[in-house]
C-alpha positions in Angstrom: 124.4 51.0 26.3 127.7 51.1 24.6 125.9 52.4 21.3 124.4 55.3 23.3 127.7 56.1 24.9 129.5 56.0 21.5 126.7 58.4 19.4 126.9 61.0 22.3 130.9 61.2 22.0 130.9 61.8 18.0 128.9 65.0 18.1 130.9 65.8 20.9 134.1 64.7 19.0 133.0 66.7 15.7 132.0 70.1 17.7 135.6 70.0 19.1 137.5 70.1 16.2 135.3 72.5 14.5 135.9 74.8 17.1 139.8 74.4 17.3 139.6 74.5 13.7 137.5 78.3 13.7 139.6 79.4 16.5 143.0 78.8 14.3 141.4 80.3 11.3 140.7 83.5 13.6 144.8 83.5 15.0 145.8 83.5 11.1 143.8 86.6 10.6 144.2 88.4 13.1 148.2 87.8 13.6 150.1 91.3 12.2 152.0 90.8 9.1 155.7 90.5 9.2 157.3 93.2 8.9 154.9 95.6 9.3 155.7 99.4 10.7 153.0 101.5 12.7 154.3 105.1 12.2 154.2 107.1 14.9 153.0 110.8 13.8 155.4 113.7 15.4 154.4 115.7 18.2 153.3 119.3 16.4 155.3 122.2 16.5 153.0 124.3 19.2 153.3 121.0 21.7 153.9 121.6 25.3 157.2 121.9 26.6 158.8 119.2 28.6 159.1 119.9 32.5 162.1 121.3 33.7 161.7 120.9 37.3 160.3 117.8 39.2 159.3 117.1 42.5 159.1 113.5 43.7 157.1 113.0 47.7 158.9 111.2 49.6 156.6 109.4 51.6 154.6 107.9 48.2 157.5 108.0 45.6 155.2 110.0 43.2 156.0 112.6 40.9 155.1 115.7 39.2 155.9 118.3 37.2 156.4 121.8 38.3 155.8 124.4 35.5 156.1 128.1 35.7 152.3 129.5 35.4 150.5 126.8 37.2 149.9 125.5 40.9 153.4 124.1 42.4 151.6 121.3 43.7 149.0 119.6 40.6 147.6 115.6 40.7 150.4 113.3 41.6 151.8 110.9 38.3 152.9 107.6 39.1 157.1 107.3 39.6 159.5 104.8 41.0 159.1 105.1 44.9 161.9 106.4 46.8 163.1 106.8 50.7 164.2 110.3 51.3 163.2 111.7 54.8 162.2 115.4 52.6 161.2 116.1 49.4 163.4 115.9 46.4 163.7 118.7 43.5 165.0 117.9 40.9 166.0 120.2 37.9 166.3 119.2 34.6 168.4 121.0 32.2 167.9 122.5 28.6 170.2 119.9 27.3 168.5 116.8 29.2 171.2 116.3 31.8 169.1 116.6 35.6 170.6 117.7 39.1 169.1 117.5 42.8 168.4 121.0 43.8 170.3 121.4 47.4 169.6 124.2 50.2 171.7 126.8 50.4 170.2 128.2 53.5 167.2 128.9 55.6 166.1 132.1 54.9 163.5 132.5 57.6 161.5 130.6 60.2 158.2 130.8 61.9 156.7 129.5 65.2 153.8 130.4 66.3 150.3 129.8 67.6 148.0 130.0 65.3 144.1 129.8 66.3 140.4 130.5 64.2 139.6 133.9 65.9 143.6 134.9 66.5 145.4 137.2 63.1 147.0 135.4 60.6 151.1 135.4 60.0 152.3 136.7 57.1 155.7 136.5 55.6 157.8 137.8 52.5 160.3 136.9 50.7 161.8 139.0 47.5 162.9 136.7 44.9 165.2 137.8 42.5 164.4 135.9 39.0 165.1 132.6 38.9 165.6 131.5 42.5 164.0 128.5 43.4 162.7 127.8 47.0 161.3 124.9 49.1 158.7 125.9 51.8 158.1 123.2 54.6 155.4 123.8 57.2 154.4 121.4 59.7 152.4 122.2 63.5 151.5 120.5 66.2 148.0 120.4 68.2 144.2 119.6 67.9 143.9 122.2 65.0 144.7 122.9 61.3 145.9 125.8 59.7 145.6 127.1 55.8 148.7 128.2 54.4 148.4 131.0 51.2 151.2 131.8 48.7 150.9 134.8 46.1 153.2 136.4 44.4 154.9 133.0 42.7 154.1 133.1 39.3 151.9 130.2 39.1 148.7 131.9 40.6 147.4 131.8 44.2 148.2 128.5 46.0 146.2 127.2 49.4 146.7 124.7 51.1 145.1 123.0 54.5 147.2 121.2 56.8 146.2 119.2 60.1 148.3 119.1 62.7 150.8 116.0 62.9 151.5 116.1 59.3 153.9 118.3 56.9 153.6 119.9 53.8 156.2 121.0 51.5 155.6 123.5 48.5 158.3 124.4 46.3 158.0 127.3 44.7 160.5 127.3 41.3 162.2 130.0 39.0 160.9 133.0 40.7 159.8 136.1 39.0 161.4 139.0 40.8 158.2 139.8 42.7 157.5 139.5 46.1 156.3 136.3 47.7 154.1 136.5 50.3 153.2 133.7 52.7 150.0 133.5 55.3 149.4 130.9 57.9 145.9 131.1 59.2 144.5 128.8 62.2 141.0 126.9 60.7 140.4 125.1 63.5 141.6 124.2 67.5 145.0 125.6 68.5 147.9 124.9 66.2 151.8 125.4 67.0 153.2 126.6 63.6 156.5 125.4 62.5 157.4 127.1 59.3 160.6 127.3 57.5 161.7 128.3 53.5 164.9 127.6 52.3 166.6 129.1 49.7 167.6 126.0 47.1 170.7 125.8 44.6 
């Protein structure tokens, strides 16, 4: 019995080591040589432009780009989380250094009820170039309401919103045009709480 025991461990025994053996053999060749450099190739000339402006939600911590010609509120990206009770803005300059945009002042506010059959509420807001703004709606009720910018250089923006929550659109390096803003009720009654504030 000891025989048996003893021919089932040397194949056993021989397997092993030729496997540790094959498995070094594989580390040798596929370890990077010293010193060796990957280059990196250059981003080309016609390369998109680094974002100047960020915004950062509050409630997630993520962050995004917001660049002149496209919707101020794109796909979230991935960013350190942080514990503001509103939205942060932040600008970053030509030359890499960054600032928190701050309000300057509210420039107007809207309450009303807002319902699917009932008109719509429209404001404006004339822009000279460059002036950046943050617009916060929020309502209360069984309903949701759409909100519609135009006029902001990045296209048409809409947005739904049901009651109990908040949304916050910034709206960055205006063109000179006029920005119009219209709250529409989609569904139940909705108590509109609207306000855009001039940032600095």
């Amino acid at each position: 019995m000891a025989s048996d025991e003893r021919d089932g461990r040397v194949p056993l025994t021989v397997l092993t080591v030729l496997a540790l053996a094959a498995g070094a053999a594989w580390w040798r060749s596929a370890a990077p040589e010293p010193g060796a450099v990957t280059a990196v190739p250059a981003p080309p000339a016609s390369a998109e432009p680094v974002a100047r402006t960020w915004r950062v939600d509050p409630s997630t911590g993520d962050a995004w780009p917001a660049r002149p010609g496209r919707d101020p509120t794109p796909r979230a990206l991935r960013a350190p989380a942080t514990a503001p009770d509103r939205s942060v803005v932040i600008r970053v300059e030509d030359d890499g250094t960054s600032r928190v945009l701050q309000v300057s002042h509210v420039v107007w506010r809207e309450t009303s009820e807002l319902t699917p059959d009932g008109p719509p509420v429209v404001r404006q807001v004339n822009p000279s170039r460059g002036d950046d703004y943050r617009l916060t709606v929020s309502c209360s009720g069984d309903g949701s309401i759409a909100v519609q910018l135009s006029g902001t250089g990045t296209g048409d923006a809409r947005r739904f919103l049901r009651c109990g929550g908040r949304l916050e659109l910034p709206f960055l390096g205006g063109t000179g045009a006029p920005v119009l803003v219209r709250f529409t009720g989609v569904r139940g009654r909705a108590e509109l709480d609207a306000r855009l504030e001039a940032l600095y």
